[in-house]
C-alpha angles and dihedrals in degrees: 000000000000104000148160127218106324090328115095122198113175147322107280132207098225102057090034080070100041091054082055112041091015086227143079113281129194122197102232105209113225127179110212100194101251134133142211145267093224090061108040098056096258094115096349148322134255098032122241112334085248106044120105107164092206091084102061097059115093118216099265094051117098125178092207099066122084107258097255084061101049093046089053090042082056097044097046079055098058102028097077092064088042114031089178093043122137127206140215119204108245113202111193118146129097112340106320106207097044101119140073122297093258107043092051091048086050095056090040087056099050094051089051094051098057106096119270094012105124100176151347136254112212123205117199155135123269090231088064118060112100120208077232089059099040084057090068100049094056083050089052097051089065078075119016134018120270126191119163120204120213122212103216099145087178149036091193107090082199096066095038086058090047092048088050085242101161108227133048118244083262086069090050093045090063102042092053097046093045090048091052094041090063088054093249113143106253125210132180132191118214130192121227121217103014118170114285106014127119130226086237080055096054093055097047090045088056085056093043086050090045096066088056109089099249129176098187136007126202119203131197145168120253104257129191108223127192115256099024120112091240086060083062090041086059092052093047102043107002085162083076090063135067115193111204117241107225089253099053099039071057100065096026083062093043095049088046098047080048086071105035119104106276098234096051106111111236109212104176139001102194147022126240109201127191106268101227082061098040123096101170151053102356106174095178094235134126110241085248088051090060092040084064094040088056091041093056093055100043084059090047094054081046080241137152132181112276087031093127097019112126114196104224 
């Protein structure tokens, strides 16, 4: 649990990697120039209506770049604040493990030879993760770390067919619980404030998530982003959506992380687009501002994460 003094807020990433390496780890993020099923007519076109795949890549990333450059670019950016750091290969654009077995094994590979790099972070969909590739990542954790990372954004079938997602939460459901079943670490992304859900939804939904064996759990506000097709759906119908207000994202994150499993590892809370892409909400503030922000308030509420979980 992340705490201060006697008080405890919540599970947090950080120390959940330290308890495992002893040392300070950086996810280093790699785009391994894949695509997406959801784009190239396997299971739609166009992607989610939010998704615009130009806001996950850092500076020094660069798709272009064989993997091994871009792991040491990223490293040479980090490095100087750190000199003992050690890295883990992120890979987050685009579905992740949407190729064929070798050639996903082939761009792994080349992220965990590169020096100090001691595992990999896989993002992808839940309608994407083969037994034959599980099977090697059981076989890859005999030597390096592995956590994927679903992207699952929703429980309600309802809004996953609205946002053009791609799978049902059944599909999640599975992924996740293969995936677990194999002892590899699990972790899912949600999205916050999607079109059509209720407050009363989004806690449900922290207790729905709760009862999946997760390891870690990424948060993040609904954001509008320039160039997707929810951006034109705003400026059709922007009665449809409602934006969160900082203070009130605040209290909408503390009352869900009340009800989440106590053991599941919270990694991030909020997104930080770039802000030529971004449309709203755009609260002006740094993630680890908003951590503070969150933890503030949590002390505040005299609140930690699990405080209102019931175990069914």
């Amino acid at each position: 649990m992340e705490e201060r003094g006697d008080f405890f807020y919540y599970n947090e990433f950080g120390a959940y990697l330290k308890s495992i390496f002893g040392c300070k780890v950086q996810k280093i993020t790699l785009d391994g120039g894949f695509t997406c099923p959801n784009r190239d007519g396997k299971v739609g076109r166009g992607g989610c209506t939010y998704c615009n795949n130009q806001t996950f890549n850092p500076a020094y990333c660069h798709r272009h770049l064989p993997v091994r450059e871009q792991m040491l670019e990223g490293i040479s950016f980090f490095s100087h604040k750190y000199p003992d750091m050690r890295y883990l290969a992120y890979f987050q654009a685009y579905t992740n493990t949407y190729d064929s077995l070798e050639n996903l094994k082939r761009r792994y590979e080349e992220a965990l030879a590169v020096e100090g790099c001691l595992g990999i972070v896989i993002g992808t969909r839940p309608d994407c993760m083969p037994d034959e590739l599980l099977d090697y990542l059981v076989s890859l954790q005999k030597r390096a770390f592995v956590l994927v990372e679903y992207g699952i954004e929703s429980v309600n079938d309802k809004t996953l067919l609205r946002i053009n997602r791609g799978h049902n939460y059944a599909c999640a459901v599975d992924a996740v619980e293969r995936t677990a079943g194999r002892g590899i670490p699990v972790g899912a992304h949600i999205i916050l404030g999607l079109p059509g859900e209720s407050r009363e939804e989004l806690m449900t939904q922290a207790k729905t998530l709760s009862r999946l064996p997760l390891t870690t759990l990424k948060l993040h506000q609904l954001q509008l982003i320039r160039g997707t097709r929810m951006a034109d759906e705003y400026n059709e119908r922007p009665c449809d959506f409602s934006l969160f207000a900082l203070d009130d994202y605040i209290e909408t994150v503390i009352d869900y992380v009340e009800r989440l499993r106590p053991g599941i590892v919270l990694e991030r809370f909020a997104s930080q687009s770039p802000k030529e892409l971004l449309i709203a909400p755009d609260w002006g503030l740094k993630n680890h501002e908003l951590v503070d922000k969150v933890k503030r308030r949590m002390r505040e509420r005299n609140t930690w994460q699990g405080r209102l979980y019931c175990a069914e």
